[in-house]
FIPA-877843 format. One line per 2 residues: number of its first residue (from 0); for each residue x, y, z of N, C-alpha, C. Coordinates in steps of 0.05 Angstrom, whole numbers. Layout:
NUM) X,Y,Z,X,Y,Z,X,Y,Z; ...
//
This chain:
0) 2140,-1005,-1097,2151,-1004,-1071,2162,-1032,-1063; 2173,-1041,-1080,2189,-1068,-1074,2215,-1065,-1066
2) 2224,-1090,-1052,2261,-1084,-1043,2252,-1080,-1012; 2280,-1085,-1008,2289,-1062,-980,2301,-1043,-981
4) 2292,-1025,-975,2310,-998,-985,2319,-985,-949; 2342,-972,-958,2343,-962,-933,2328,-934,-931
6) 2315,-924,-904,2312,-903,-893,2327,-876,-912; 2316,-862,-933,2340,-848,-939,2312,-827,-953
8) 2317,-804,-950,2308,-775,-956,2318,-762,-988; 2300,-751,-1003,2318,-736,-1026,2319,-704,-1015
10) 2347,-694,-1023,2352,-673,-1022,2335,-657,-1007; 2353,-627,-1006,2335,-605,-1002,2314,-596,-1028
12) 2291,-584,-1026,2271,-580,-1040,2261,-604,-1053; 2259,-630,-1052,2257,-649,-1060,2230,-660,-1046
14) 2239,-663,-1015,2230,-677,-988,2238,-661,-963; 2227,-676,-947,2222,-661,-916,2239,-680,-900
16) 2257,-665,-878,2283,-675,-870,2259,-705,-854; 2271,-722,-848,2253,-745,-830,2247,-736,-800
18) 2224,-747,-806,2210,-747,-778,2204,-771,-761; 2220,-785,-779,2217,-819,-762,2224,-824,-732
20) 2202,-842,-719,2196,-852,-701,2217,-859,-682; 2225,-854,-669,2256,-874,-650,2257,-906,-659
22) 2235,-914,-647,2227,-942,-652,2230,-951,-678; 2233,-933,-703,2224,-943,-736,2258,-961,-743
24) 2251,-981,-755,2263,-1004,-767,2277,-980,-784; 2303,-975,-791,2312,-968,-822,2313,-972,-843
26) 2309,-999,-835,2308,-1017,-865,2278,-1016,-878; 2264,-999,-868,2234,-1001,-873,2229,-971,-882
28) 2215,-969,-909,2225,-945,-922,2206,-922,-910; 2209,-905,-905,2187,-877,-900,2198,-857,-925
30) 2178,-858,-944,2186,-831,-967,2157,-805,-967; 2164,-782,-966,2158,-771,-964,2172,-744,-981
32) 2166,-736,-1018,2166,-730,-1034,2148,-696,-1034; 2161,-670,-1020,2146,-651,-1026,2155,-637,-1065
34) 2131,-635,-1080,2149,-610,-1103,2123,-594,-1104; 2122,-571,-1116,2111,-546,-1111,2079,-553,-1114
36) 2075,-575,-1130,2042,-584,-1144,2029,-599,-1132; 2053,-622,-1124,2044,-646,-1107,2056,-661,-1080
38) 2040,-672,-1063,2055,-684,-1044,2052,-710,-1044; 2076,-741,-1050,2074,-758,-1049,2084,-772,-1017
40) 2064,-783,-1011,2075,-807,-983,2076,-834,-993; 2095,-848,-987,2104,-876,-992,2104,-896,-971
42) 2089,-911,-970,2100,-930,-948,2113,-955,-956; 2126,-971,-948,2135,-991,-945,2129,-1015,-933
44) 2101,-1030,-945,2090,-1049,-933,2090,-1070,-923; 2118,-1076,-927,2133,-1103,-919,2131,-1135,-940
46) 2134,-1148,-929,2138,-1167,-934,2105,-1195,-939; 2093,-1192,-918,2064,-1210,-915,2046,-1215,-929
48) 2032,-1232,-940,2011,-1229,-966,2001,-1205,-963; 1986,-1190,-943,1968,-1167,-948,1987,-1142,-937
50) 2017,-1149,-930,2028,-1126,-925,2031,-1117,-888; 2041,-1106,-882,2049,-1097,-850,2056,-1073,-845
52) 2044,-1056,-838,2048,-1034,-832,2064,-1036,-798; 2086,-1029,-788,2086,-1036,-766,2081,-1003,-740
54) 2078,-1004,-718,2071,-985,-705,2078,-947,-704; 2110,-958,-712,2125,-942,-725,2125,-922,-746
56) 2114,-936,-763,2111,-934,-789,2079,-918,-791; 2059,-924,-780,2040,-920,-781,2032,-895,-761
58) 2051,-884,-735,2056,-861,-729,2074,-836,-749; 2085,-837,-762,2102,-831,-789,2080,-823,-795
60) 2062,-844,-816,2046,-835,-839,2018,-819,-823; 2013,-825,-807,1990,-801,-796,1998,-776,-803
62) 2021,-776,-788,2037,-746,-785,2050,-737,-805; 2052,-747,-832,2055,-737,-859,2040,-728,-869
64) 2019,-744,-867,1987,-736,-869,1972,-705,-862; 1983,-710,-834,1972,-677,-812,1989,-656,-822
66) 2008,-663,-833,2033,-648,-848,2033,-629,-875; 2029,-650,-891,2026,-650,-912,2009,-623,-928
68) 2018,-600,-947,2012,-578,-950,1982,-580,-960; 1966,-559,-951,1935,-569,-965,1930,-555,-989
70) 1948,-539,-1000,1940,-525,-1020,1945,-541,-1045; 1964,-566,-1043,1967,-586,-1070,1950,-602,-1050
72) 1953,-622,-1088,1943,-655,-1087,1959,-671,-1060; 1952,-702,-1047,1964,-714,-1042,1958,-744,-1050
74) 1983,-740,-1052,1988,-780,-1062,1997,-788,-1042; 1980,-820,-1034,1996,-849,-1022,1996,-866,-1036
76) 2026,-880,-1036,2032,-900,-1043,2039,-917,-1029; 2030,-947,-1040,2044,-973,-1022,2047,-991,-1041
78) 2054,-1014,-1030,2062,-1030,-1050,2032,-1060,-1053; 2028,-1060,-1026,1994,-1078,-1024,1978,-1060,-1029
80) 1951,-1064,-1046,1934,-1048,-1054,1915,-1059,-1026; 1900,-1035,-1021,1879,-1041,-999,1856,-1053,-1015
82) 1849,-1041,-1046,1828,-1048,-1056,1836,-1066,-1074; 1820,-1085,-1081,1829,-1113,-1109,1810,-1128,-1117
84) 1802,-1120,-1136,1785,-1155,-1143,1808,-1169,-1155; 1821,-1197,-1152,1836,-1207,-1174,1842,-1246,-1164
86) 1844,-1256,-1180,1848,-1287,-1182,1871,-1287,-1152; 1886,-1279,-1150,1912,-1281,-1131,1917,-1269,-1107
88) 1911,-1248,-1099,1911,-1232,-1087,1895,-1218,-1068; 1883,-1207,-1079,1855,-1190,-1067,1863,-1166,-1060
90) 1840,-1154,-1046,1856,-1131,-1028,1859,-1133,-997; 1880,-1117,-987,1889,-1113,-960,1868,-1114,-942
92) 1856,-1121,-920,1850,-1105,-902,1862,-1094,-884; 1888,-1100,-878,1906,-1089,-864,1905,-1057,-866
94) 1910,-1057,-900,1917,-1033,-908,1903,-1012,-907; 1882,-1021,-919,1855,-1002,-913,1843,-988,-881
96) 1846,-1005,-864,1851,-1001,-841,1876,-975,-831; 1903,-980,-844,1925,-968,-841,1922,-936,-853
98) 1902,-929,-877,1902,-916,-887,1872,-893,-867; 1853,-909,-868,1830,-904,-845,1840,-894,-822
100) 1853,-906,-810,1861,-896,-789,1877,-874,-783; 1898,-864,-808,1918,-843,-811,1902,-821,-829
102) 1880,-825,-830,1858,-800,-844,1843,-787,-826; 1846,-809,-803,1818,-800,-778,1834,-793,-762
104) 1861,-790,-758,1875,-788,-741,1889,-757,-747; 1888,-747,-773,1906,-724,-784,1881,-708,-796
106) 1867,-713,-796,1839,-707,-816,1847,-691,-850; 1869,-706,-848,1870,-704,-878,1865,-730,-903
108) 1852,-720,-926,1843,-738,-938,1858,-745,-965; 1868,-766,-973,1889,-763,-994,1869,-759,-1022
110) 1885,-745,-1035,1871,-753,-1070,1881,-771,-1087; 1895,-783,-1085,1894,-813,-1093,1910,-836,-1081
112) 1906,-863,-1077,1914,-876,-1058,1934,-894,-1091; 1949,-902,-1097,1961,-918,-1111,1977,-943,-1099
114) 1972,-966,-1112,1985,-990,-1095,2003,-1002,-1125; 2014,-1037,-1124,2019,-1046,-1138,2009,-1074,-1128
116) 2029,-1102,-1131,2025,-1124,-1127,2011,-1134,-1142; 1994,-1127,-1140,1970,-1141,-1164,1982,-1130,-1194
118) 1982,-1156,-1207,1996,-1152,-1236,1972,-1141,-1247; 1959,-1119,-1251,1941,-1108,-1273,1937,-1076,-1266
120) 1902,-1068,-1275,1903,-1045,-1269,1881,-1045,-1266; 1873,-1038,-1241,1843,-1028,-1229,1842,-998,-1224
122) 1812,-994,-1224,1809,-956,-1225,1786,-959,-1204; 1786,-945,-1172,1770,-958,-1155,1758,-917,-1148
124) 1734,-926,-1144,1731,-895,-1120,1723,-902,-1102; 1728,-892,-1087,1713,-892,-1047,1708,-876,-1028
126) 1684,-859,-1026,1678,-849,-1015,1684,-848,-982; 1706,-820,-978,1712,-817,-951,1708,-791,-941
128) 1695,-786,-918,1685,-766,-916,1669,-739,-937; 1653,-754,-948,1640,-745,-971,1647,-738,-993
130) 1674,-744,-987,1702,-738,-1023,1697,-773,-1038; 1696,-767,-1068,1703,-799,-1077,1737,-786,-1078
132) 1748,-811,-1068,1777,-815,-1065,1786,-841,-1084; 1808,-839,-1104,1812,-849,-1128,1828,-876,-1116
134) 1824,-892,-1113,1850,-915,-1102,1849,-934,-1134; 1877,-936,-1141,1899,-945,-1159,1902,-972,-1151
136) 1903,-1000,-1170,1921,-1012,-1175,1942,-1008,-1200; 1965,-1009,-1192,1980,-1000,-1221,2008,-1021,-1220
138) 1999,-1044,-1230,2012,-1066,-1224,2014,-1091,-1251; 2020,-1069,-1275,2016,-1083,-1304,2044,-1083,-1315
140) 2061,-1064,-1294,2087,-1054,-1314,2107,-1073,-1324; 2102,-1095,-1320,2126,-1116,-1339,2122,-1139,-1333
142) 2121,-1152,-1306,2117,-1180,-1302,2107,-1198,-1328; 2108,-1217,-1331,2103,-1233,-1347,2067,-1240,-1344
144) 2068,-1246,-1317,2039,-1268,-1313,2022,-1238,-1297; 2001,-1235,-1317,1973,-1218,-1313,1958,-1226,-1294
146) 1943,-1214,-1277,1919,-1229,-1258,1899,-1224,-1269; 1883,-1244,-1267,1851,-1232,-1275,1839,-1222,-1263
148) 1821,-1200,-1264,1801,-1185,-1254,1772,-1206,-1246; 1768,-1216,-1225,1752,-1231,-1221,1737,-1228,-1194
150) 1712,-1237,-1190,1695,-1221,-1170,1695,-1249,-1153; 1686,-1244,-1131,1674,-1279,-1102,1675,-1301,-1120
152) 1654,-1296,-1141,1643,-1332,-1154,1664,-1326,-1181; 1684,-1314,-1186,1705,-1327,-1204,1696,-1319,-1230
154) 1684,-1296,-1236,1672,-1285,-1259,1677,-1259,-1264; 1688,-1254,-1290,1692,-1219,-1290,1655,-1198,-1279
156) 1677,-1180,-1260,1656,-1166,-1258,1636,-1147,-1269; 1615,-1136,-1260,1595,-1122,-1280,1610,-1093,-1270
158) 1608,-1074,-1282,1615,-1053,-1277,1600,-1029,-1280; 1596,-1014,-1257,1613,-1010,-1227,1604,-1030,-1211
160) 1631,-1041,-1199,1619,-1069,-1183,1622,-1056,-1155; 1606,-1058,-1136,1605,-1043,-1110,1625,-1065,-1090
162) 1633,-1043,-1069,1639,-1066,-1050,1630,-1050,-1028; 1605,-1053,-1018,1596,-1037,-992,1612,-1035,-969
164) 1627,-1055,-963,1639,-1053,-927,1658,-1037,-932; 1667,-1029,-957,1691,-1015,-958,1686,-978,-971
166) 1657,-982,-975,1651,-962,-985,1661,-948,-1017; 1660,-966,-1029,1688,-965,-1061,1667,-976,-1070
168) 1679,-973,-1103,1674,-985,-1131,1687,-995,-1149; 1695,-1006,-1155,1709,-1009,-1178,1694,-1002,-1209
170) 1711,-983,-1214,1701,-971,-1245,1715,-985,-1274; 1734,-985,-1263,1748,-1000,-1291,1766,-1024,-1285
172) 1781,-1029,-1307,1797,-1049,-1306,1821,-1061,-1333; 1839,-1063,-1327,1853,-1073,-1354,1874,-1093,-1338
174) 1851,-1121,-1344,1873,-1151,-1338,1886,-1165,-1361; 1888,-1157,-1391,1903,-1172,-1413,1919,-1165,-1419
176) 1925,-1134,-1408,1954,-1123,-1426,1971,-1109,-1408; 1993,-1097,-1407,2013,-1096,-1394,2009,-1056,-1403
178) 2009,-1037,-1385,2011,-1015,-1383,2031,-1011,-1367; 2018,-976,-1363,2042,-952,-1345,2015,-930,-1347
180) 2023,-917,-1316,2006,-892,-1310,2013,-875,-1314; 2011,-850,-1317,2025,-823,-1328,2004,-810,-1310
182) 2017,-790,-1288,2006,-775,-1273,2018,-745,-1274; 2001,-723,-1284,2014,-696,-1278,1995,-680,-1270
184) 2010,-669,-1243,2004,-645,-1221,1996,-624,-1243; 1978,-610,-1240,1975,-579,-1241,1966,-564,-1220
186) 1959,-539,-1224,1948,-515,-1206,1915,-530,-1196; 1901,-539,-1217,1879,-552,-1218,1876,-580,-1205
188) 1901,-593,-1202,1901,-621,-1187,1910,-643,-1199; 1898,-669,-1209,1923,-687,-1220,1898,-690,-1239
190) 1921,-696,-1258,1909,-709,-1301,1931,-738,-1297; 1902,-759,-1290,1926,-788,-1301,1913,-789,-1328
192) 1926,-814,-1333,1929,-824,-1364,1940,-856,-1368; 1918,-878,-1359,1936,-894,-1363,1930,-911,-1393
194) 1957,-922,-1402,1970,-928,-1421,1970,-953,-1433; 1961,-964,-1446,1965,-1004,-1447,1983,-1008,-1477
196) 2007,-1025,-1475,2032,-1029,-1493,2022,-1053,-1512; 2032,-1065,-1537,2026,-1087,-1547,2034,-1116,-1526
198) 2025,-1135,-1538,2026,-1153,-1524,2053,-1174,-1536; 2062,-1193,-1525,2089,-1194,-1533,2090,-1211,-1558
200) 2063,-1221,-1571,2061,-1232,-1602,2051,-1216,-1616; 2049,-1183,-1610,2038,-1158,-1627,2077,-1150,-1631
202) 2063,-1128,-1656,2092,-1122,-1651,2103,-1097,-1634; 2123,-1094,-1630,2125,-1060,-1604,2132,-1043,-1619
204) 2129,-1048,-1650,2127,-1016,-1668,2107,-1006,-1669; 2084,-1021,-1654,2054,-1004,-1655,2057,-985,-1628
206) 2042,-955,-1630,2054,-946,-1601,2025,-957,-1581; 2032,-940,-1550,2012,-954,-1540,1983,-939,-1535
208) 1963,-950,-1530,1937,-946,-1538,1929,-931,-1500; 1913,-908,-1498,1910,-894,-1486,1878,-906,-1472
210) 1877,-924,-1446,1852,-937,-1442,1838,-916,-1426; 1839,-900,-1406,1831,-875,-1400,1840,-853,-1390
212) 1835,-830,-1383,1847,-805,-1380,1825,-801,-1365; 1828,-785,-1342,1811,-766,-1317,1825,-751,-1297
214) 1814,-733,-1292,1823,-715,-1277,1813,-709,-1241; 1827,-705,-1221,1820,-711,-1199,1832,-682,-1189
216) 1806,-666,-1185,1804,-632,-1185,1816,-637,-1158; 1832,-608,-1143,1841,-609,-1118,1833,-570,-1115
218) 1816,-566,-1097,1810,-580,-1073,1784,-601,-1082; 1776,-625,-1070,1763,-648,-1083,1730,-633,-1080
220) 1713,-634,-1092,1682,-629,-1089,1666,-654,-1070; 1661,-631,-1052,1653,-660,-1025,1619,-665,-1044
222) 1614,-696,-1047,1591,-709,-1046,1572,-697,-1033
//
């Protein structure tokens, strides 16, 4: 979710005509992606280290939310991850907040939250309303410079490393190599798969190596 993109809808059967705010910036993206398996929401987090959701924007995504068909999966995407352990970055609280608040407000609960920014790949769950809810960093796809996966005192973490105030975990992690996620909808819910490529003194005739695969059943089994 990088750039400025303008305000712009795909087709019929694609997406849902806009429902944007009077007040919403154009230049500030609202995507909202229906196809028969899955529903993706996008936000557009701006510009700020941890991201900006602005008032606008955050009336929008409730109401995509309250919207949003219950018989598929749903995806959010942003571009700040709410959740992070990493050398640079961290995670949002903004975001997490932005996301909290448009769950309690629509009482719908997404099945997986996916971010980027953070150059690597974290695999987090977080218990919300008695669902573990899958939140994504997926932020390995090409940049040059990797972040490390690192905890408060500057040390890879033990795993599952808790983070109580936020009610999450972090389960996995891949900070050395450069991936891609592969996500597909079924009747049953979403099968990721993420992927890790050679490194750029390996050679790229080797293909790439499959670090894990899981499945996130829909409707979710409440805790």
């Amino acid at each position: 979710m990088d750039g400025q993109l303008r305000h712009t809808r795909p087709g019929p059967g694609r997406g849902r005509p806009g429902r944007a705010p009077a007040d919403h910036d154009p230049t500030r993206l609202l995507l909202d992606v229906d196809q028969p398996l899955v529903t993706v929401v996008g936000l557009y987090s701006n510009v700020p280290e941890n991201g900006y959701i602005d008032p606008g924007q955050a009336t929008w995504f409730a109401g995509e939310l309250a919207h949003a068909p219950a018989d598929r999966p749903l995806i959010v995407t942003a571009h700040h991850p709410a959740l992070s352990l990493d050398r640079y970055h961290g995670g949002s609280a903004p975001m997490l907040q932005v996301i909290d608040t448009a769950i309690a407000a629509s009482g719908r609960t997404p099945d997986l939250v996916a971010a980027g920014h953070v150059h690597d790949y974290q695999h987090w769950d977080r218990t919300i309303n008695r669902v573990a809810v899958s939140y994504l960093v997926v932020g390995a796809g090409g940049y040059w410079h990797l972040h490390e996966v690192l905890d408060p005192n500057r040390q890879p973490p033990t795993l599952p490393y808790p983070v109580p105030e936020a009610n999450a975990r972090l389960l996995s992690y891949v900070d050395d190599r450069h991936g891609y996620l592969r996500v597909t909808a079924t009747t049953n819910g979403l099968e990721l798969e993420y992927v890790t490529v050679p490194r750029p003194q390996e050679s790229w005739h080797t293909p790439g190596t499959v670090y894990e695969t899981y499945t996130i059943p829909h409707p979710a089994p409440a805790g």
